[in-house]
C-alpha positions as CSV (number, residue, x, y, z in Angstrom):
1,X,60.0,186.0,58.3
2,X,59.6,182.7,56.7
3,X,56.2,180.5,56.2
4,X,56.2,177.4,54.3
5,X,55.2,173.3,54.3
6,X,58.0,170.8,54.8
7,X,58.5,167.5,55.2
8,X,60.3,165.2,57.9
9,X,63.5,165.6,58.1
10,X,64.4,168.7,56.1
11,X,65.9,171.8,57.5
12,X,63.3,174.9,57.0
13,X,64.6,177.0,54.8
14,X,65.0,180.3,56.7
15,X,67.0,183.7,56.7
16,X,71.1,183.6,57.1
17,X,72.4,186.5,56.1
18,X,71.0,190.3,55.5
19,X,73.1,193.0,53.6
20,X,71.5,196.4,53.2
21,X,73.5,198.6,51.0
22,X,74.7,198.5,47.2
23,X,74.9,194.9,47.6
24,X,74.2,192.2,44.4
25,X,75.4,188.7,44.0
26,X,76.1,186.4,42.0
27,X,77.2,182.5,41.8
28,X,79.0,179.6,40.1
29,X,79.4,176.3,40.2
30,X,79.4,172.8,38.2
31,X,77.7,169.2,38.5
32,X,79.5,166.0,39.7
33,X,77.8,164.3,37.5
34,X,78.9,163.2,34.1
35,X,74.9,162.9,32.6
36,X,71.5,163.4,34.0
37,X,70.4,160.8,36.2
38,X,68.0,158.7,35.2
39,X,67.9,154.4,34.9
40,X,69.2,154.0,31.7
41,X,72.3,156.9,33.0
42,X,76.2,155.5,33.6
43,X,76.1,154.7,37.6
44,X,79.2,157.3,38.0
45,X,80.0,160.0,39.5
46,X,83.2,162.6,39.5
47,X,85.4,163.4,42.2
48,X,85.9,167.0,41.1
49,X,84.7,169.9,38.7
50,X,85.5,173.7,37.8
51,X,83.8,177.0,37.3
52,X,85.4,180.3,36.7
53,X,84.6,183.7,38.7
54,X,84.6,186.8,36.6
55,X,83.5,189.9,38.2
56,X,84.2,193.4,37.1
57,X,87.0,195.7,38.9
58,X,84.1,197.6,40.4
59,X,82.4,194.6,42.1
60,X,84.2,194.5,45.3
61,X,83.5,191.0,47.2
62,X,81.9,191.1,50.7
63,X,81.1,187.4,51.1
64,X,80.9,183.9,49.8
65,X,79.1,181.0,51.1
66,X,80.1,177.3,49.1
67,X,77.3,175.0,49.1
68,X,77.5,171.0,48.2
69,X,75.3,168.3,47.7
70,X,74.7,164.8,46.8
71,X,73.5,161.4,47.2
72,X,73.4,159.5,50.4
73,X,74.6,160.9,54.0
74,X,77.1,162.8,52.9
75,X,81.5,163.7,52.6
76,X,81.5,166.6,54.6
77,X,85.6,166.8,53.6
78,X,86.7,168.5,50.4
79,X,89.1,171.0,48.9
80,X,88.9,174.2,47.2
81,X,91.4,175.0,44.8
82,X,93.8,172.5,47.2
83,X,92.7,173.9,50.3
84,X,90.9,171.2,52.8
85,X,87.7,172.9,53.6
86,X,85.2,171.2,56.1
87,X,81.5,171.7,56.6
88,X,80.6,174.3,58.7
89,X,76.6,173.2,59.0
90,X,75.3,170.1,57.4
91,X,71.8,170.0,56.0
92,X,69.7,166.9,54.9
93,X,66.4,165.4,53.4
94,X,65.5,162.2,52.6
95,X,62.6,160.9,49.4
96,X,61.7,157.9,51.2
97,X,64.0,155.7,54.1
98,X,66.0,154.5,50.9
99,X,66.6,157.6,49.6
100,X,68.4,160.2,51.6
101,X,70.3,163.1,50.7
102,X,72.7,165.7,52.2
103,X,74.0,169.0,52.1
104,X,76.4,171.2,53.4
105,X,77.8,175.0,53.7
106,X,81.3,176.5,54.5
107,X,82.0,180.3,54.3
108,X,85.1,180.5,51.8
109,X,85.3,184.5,51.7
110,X,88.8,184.8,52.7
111,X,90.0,182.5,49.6
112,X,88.1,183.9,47.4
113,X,89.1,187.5,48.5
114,X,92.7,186.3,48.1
115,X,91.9,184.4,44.7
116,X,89.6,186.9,43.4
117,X,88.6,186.1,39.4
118,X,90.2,182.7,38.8
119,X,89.1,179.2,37.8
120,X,87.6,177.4,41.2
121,X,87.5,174.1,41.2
122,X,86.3,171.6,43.9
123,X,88.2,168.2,44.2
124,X,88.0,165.0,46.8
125,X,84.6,164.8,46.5
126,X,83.9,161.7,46.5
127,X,80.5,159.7,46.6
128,X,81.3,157.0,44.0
129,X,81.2,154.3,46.8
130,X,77.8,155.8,47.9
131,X,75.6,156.2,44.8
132,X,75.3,152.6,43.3
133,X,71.4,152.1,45.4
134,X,70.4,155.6,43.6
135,X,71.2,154.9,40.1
136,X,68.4,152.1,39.4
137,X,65.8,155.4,40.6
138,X,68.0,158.1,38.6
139,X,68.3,160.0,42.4
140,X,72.0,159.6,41.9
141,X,73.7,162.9,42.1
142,X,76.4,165.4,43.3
143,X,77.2,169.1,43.0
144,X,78.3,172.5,44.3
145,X,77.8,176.2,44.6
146,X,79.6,179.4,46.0
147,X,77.0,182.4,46.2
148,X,79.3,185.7,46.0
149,X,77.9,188.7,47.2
150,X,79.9,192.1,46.2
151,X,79.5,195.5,47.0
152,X,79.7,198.6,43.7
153,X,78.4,201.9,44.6
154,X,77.0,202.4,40.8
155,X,73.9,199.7,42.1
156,X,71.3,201.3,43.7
157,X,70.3,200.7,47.7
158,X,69.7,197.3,48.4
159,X,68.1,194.9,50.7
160,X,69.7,191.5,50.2
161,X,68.8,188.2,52.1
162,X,70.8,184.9,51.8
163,X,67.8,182.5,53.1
164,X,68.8,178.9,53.3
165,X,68.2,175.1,54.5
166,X,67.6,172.5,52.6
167,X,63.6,171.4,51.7
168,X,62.4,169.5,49.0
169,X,59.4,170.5,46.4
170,X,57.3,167.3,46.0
171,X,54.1,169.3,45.4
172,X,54.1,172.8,46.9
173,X,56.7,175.1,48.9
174,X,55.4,178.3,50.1
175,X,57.5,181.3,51.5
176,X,56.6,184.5,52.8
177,X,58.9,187.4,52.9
178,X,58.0,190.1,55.4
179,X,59.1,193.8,56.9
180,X,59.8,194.7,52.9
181,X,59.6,198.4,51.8
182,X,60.0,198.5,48.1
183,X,60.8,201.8,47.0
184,X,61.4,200.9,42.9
185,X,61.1,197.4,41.9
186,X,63.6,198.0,39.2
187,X,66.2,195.2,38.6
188,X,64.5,193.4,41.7
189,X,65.3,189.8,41.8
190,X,65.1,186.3,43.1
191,X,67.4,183.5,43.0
192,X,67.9,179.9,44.1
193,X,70.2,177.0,44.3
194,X,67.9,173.2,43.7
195,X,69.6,169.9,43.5
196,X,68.5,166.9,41.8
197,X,65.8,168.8,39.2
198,X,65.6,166.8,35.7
199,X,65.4,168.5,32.8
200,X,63.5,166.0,31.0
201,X,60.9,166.2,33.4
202,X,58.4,169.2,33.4
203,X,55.7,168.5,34.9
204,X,54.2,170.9,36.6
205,X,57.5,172.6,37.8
206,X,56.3,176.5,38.1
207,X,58.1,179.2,40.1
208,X,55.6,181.6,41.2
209,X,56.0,185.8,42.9
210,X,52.6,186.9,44.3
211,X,50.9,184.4,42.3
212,X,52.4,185.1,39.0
213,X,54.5,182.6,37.5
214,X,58.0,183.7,36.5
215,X,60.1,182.2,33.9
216,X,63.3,183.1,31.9
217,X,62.7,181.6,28.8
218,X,64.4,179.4,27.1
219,X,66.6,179.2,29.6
220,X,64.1,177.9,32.5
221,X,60.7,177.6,30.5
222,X,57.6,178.6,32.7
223,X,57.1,174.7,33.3
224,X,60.4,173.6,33.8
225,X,62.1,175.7,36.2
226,X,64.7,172.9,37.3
227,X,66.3,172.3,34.5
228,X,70.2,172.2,35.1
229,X,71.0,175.7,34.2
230,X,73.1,178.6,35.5
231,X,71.4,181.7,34.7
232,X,74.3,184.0,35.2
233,X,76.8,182.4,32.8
234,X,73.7,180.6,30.6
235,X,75.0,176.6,31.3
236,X,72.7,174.2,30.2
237,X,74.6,171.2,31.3
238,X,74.3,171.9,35.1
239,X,73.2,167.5,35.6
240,X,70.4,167.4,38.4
241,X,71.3,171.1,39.6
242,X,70.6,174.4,39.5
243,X,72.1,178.0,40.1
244,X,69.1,180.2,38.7
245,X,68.0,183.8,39.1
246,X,64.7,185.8,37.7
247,X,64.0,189.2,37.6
248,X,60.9,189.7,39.4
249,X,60.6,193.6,38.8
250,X,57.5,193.2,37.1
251,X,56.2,191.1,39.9
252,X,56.3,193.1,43.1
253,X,54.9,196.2,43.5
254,X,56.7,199.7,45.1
255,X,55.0,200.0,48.2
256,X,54.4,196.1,48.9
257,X,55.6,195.4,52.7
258,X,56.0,191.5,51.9
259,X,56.4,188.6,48.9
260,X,55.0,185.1,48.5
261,X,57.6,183.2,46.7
262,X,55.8,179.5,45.5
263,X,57.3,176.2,44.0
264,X,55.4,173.7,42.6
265,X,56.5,170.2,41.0
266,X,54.1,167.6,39.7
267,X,56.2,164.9,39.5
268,X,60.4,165.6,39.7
269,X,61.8,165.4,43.4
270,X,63.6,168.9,43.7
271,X,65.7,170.5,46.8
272,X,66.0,173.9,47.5
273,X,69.0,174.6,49.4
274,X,69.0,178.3,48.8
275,X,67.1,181.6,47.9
276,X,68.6,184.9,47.6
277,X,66.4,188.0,47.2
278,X,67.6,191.5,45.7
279,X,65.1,194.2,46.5
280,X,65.6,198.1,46.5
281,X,64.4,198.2,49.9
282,X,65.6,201.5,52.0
283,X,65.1,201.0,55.8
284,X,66.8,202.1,58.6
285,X,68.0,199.1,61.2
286,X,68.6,200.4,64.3
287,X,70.2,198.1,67.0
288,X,71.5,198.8,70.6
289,X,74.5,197.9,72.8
290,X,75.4,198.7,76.5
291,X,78.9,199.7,76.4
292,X,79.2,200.3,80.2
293,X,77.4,201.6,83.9
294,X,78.6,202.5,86.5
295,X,77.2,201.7,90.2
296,X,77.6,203.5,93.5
297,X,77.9,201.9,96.7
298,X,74.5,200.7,98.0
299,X,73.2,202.9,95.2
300,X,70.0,201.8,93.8
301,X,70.9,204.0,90.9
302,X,73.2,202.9,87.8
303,X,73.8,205.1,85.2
304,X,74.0,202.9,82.1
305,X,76.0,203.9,78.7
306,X,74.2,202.7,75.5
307,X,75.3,203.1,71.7
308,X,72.3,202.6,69.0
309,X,73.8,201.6,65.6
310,X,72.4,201.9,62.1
311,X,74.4,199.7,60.7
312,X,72.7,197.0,58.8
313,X,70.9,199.4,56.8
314,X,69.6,201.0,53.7
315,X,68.1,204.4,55.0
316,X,68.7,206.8,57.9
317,X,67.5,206.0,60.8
318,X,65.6,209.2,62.3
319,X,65.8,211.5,65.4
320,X,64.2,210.9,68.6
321,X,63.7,207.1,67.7
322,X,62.5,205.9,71.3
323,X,64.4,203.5,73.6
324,X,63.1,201.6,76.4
325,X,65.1,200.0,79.9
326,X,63.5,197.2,81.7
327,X,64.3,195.4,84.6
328,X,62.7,191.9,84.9
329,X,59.8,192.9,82.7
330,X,59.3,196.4,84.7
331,X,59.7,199.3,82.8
332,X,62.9,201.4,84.5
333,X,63.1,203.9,82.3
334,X,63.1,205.6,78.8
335,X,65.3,207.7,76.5
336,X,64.8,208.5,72.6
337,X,68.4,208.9,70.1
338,X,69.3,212.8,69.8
339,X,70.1,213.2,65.5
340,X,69.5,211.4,62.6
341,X,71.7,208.2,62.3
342,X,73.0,208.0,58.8
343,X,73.8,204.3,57.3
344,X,76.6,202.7,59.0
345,X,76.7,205.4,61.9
346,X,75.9,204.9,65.8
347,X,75.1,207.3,68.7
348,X,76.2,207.3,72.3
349,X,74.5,208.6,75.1
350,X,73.6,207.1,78.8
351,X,70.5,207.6,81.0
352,X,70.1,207.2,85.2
353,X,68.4,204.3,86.0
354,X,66.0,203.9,89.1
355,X,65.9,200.0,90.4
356,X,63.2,199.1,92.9
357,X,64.4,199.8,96.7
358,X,63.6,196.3,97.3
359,X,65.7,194.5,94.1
360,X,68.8,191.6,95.0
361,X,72.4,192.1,94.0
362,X,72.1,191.2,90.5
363,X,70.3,192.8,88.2
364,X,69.5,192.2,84.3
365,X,68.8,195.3,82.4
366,X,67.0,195.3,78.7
367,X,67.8,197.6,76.4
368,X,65.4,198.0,73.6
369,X,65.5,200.6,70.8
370,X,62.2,201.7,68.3
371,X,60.2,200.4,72.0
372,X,58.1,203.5,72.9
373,X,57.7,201.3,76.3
374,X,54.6,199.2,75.3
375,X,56.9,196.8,73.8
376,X,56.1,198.2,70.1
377,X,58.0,200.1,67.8
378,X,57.0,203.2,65.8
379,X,59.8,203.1,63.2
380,X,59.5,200.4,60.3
381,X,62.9,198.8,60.0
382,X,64.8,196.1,57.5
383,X,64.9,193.4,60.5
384,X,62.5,194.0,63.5
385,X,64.0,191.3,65.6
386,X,67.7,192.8,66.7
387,X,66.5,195.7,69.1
388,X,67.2,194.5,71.9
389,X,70.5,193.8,74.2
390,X,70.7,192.9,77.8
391,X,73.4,193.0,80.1
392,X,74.3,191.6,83.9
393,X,74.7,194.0,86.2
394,X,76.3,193.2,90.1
395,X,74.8,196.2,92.3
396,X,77.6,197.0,95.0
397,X,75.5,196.3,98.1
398,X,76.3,197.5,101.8
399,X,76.6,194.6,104.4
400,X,74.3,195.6,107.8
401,X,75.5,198.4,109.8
402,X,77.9,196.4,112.4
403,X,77.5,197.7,116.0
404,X,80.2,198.1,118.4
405,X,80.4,198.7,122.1
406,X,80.2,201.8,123.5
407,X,83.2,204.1,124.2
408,X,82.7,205.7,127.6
409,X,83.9,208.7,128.9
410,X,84.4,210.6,131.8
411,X,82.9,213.8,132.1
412,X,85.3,216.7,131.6
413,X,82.6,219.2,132.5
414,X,79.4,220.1,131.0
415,X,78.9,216.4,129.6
416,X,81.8,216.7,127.4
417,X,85.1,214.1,127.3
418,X,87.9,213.4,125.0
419,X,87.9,210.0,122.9
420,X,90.0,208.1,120.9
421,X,87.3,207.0,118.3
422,X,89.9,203.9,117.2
423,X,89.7,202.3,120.5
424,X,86.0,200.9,119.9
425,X,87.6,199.3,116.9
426,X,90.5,197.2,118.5
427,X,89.0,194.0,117.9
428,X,88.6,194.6,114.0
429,X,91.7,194.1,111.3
430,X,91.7,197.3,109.3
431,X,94.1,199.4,107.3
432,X,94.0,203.0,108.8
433,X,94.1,204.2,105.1
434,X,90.9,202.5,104.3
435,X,89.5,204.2,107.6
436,X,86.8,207.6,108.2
437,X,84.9,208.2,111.1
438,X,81.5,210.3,110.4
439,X,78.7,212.1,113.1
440,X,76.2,210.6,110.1
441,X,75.2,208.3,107.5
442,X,74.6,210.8,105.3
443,X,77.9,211.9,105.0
444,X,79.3,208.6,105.5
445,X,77.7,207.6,102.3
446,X,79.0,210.9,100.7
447,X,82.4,211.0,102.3
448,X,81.7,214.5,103.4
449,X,82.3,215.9,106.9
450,X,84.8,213.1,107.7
451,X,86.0,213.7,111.5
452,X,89.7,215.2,111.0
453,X,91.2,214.1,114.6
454,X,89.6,211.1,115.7
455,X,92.3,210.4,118.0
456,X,91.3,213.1,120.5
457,X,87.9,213.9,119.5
458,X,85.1,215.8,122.3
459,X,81.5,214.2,121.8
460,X,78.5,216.6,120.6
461,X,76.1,215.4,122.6
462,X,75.5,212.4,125.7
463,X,75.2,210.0,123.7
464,X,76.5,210.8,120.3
465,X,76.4,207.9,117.7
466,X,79.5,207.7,115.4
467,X,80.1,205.7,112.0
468,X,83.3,203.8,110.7
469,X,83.6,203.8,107.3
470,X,85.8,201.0,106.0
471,X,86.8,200.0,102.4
472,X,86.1,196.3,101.6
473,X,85.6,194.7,98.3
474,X,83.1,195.2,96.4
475,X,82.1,198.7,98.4
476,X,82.6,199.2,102.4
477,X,81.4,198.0,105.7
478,X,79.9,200.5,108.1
479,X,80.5,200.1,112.0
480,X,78.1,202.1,114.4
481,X,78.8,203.2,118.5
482,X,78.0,205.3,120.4
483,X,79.8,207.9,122.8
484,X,78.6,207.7,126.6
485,X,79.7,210.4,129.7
486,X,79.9,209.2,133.3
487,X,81.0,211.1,136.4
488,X,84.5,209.7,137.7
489,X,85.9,209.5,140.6
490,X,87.1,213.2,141.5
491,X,90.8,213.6,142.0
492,X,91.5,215.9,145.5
493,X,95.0,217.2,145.6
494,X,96.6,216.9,148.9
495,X,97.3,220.8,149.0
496,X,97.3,224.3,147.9
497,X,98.6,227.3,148.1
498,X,97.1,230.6,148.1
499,X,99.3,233.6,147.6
500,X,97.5,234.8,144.2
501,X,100.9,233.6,142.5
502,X,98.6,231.9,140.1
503,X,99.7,228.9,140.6
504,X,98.1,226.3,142.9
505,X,96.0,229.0,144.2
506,X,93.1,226.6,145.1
507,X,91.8,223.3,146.2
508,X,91.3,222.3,143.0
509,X,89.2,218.7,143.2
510,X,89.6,217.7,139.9
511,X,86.6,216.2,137.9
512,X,84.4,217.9,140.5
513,X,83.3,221.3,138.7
514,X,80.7,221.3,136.1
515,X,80.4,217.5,136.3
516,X,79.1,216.9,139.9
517,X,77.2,220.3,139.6
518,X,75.4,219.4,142.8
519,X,78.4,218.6,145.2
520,X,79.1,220.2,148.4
521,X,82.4,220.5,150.1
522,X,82.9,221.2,153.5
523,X,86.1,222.5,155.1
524,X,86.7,222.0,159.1
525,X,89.5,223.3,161.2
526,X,91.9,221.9,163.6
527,X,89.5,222.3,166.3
528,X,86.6,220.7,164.1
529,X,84.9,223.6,163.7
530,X,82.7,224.8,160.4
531,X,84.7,227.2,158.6
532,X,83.8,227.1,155.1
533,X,81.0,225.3,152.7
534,X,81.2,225.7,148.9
535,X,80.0,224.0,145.9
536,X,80.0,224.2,141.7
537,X,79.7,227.8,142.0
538,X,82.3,228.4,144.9
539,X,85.3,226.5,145.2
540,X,87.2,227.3,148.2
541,X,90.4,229.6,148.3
542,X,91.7,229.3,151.5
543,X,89.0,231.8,153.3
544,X,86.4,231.1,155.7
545,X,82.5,231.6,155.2
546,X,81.4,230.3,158.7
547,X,81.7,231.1,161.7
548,X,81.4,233.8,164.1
549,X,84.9,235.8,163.7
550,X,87.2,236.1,160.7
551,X,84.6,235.4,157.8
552,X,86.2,236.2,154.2
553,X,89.9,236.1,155.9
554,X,92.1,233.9,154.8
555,X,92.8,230.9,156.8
556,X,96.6,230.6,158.6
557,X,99.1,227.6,157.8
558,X,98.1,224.5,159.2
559,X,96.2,220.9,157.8
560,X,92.2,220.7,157.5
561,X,89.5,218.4,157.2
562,X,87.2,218.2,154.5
563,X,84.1,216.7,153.5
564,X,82.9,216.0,150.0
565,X,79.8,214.8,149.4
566,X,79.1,214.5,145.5
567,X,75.2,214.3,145.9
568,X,75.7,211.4,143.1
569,X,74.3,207.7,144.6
570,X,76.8,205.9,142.6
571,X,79.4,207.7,145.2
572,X,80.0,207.8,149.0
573,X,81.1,211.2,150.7
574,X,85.0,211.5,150.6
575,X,86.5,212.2,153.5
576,X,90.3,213.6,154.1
577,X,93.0,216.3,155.1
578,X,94.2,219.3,153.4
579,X,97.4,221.3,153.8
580,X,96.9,224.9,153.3
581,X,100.4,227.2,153.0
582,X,101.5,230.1,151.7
């Protein structure tokens, strides 16, 4: 975290880059100009200039960041060692509304991995048609800088921070560095990058830690800290620039949690483009991802899969670390990592969430490690503001249960009746594959229980309610009817025969028994007398149970009338002969 005063038009000058590790740095870089500025100065400028890299075999580059600046609005097109690079971000700050100045920043690791130690030099840079209205003011000037950060296990654990911008120092520059842990303050350090500082004017220039001024003398004197010097190779011809670094050990504490870094200059107008800070800081970093969930159909219950890394870090980061999931700002759920995560290591895991009954079809779920679900964290870390990750989740929702008409049966007996369950879906477009019939919604939502022959299925109950299942992007659509019984008309054969031959050995009305249970049927002879009355109980069988003679004998060849009334009002008696034989 970064405080400091400004003025118009300057970027702030805040953090870029963190490595945590065995991490140093150190930079080159050369002047474009051929004196120090100043009014009596030549008004000229170059259009390139070297430096040479030199690191040991065990300082293993990880990064390096070129920076330029000059006079004016700026060439944002130059070449390294021959290769065109172009400004990646542009900075710039201005004296007065005569005055302005720029500067700019290109990542050049991957050349100066391939190049390694050589001699770098920059070339088409050209501001020679731009600096003539700066000379008369000595403002005229032009310069670069790569910062190269390298890795070599002898250092110790590190915390280093590559803050830049580009703000100018006409009186006082303030910057506070917070979330530090020093453990040892040995070989702890600070560095910058300054344009435009005059070494003939030292006036008030002091660099201050905690309120201690620093200096490296006699190389950058206590009052002249923008001098044109490279403190790493010991240049004192650096014109209107600066690539200087102090060792601050003596200067911050072990223990301190944050650094005030101050710049003062009574008189020279100085630029700070960049400020890299070396600190034996060991904290953990922990930072989360959601890799992955998985939703059920009309589910209201995602299971989400979460890695927590340590990544960015100096120090393990320890067991049962708590996590926090929100939905919307609603605290869904919590979870805490299982082990110790060592430097550069992650865990894995995943947790059930519960969304309200009530939420839409898209859902935004926050993930946030060291959050003990108060929104504050209980484990001190190297960068407090990378905990959190979010990610968009569609929830697979159900359309509304679709009715259907009614499939109606007749009554085989005893309110039971054969259906083909597909008929009550003839006016829908389906694939039979994608197809399951279910007695509940329970089971249809668990696919259990599925009705194995819908084709010639008997109903449960009068009336049964079954569900369709069918598969349609994103989940399935769910059809509901129900299963009704009515009496139908009874089918009465136009004879019978019985000889007890078992076949035909009755007058077997069909769709009578155990459907009209209250029916009576009436059987009359020749002569229109009585001679037998049955009903559910008692079909007839070709004997008489009325009359005065022959009762329980068996009746002789010949037709007779019948009568059967059905006791049902949706019916009329049904009237009609019968041929008995034998």
């Amino acid at each position: 975290m970064i405080g400091l005063t400004f003025p118009v038009l300057a970027q702030d000058i805040s953090l870029f880059q963190q490595f945590n590790g065995r991490y140093d740095y150190t930079a080159i870089g050369n002047t474009m100009n051929t004196v120090e500025n100043g009014t009596l100065g030549p008004c000229t400028i170059l259009t390139s200039s070297s430096a040479n890299l030199n690191l040991n075999s065990e300082q293993n580059i990880v990064a390096a960041y070129l920076y330029w600046a000059g006079s004016h609005t700026g060439d944002f097109d130059i070449s390294l060692n021959n290769i065109d690079i172009t400004a990646e971000r542009t900075f710039s700050d201005a004296l007065d509304s005569d005055r302005v100045f720029f500067a700019a920043f290109a990542d050049v690791t991957s050349i100066v991995l391939e190049q390694g130690n050589t001699n770098y030099t920059i070339s088409n840079f050209d501001l020679s048609a731009d600096i003539a209205p700066y000379c008369p003011t000595g403002t005229n000037f032009g310069g670069w800088a790569i910062t190269i950060i390298y890795e070599d296990s002898s250092l110790p654990l590190n915390q280093l921070n590559v803050y830049d911008g580009l703000q100018s120092v006409p009186d006082f520059l303030s910057i506070t560095l917070d979330n530090l842990n020093v453990l040892d303050n040995e070989n702890a350090k600070i560095g910058f990058v300054a344009w435009e500082g005059d070494r003939s004017i030292a006036i008030n220039e002091q660099l201050t830690i905690n309120g201690n001024v620093i200096s490296n003398y006699p190389l950058n004197p206590a009052n002249n800290a923008f001098n044109g010097t490279n403190s790493f190779t010991g240049a004192t011809n650096l014109y209107n620039m600066d690539i200087d670094v102090y060792n601050i050990q003596n200067n911050i504490s072990i223990g301190d949690t944050s650094a005030t870094i101050a710049l003062t200059s009574g008189q020279d107008f100085v630029m700070i483009n960049n400020i890299i800070t070396v600190l034996n800081s060991q904290l953990p970093d922990a930072t989360i991802t959601i890799d992955n969930n998985t939703v059920g159909c009309g589910d209201s219950t995602i299971e989400v899969f979460y890695t927590v890394h340590n990544t960015n870090s100096t120090d393990i980061l320890p067991a049962n670390t708590p996590i926090a999931f929100y939905s919307n700002s609603d605290l869904i759920g919590t979870s805490e990592t299982q082990n110790t995560i060592a430097i550069n290591a992650s865990e894995s895991n995943s947790i059930y969430l519960n969304l309200p009954e009530d939420i839409g079809p898209n859902v935004t779920i926050t993930a946030i490690v060291d959050d003990d679900g108060t929104m504050n964290g209980v484990v001190t870390e190297s960068n407090e503001n990378n905990n959190s990750t979010f990610a968009e989740i569609e929830l697979l929702i159900i359309p509304e249960i679709t009715l259907l008409s009614n499939l109606i049966g007749c009554n085989e007996g005893f309110e039971i009746s054969s259906y083909n369950l597909f008929d009550a879906l003839r006016s829908l477009d389906y694939n039979e594959d994608d197809l399951a019939f279910y007695r509940s919604l329970d089971d249809l939502e668990t696919e259990t229980n599925a009705i194995l022959m819908p084709s010639d299925y008997n109903n449960d109950s009068n009336p049964e309610t079954i569900y369709a299942r069918i598969v349609s992007a994103p989940c399935y659509e769910i059809f509901q009817f129900d299963l009704t019984i009515e009496n139908c008309p009874p089918y009465i054969p136009q004879g019978f025969s019985p000889n007890n031959d078992t076949k035909n050995d009755w007058f077997n009305i069909q769709d009578v028994y155990d459907i009209f249970t209250e029916h009576e049927l009436q059987i009359y002879n020749r002569y229109g007398e009585l001679i037998f009355v049955g009903n559910n109980e008692t079909p007839w069988d070709g004997t008489t149970n009325r009359g005065l003679n022959n009762i329980g004998n068996k009746v002789p060849v010949g037709t007779y009338y019948y009568i059967l009334n059905l006791n049902d009002p949706n019916y009329k008696p049904f009237m009609g002969w019968v041929y008995v034989n034998y």
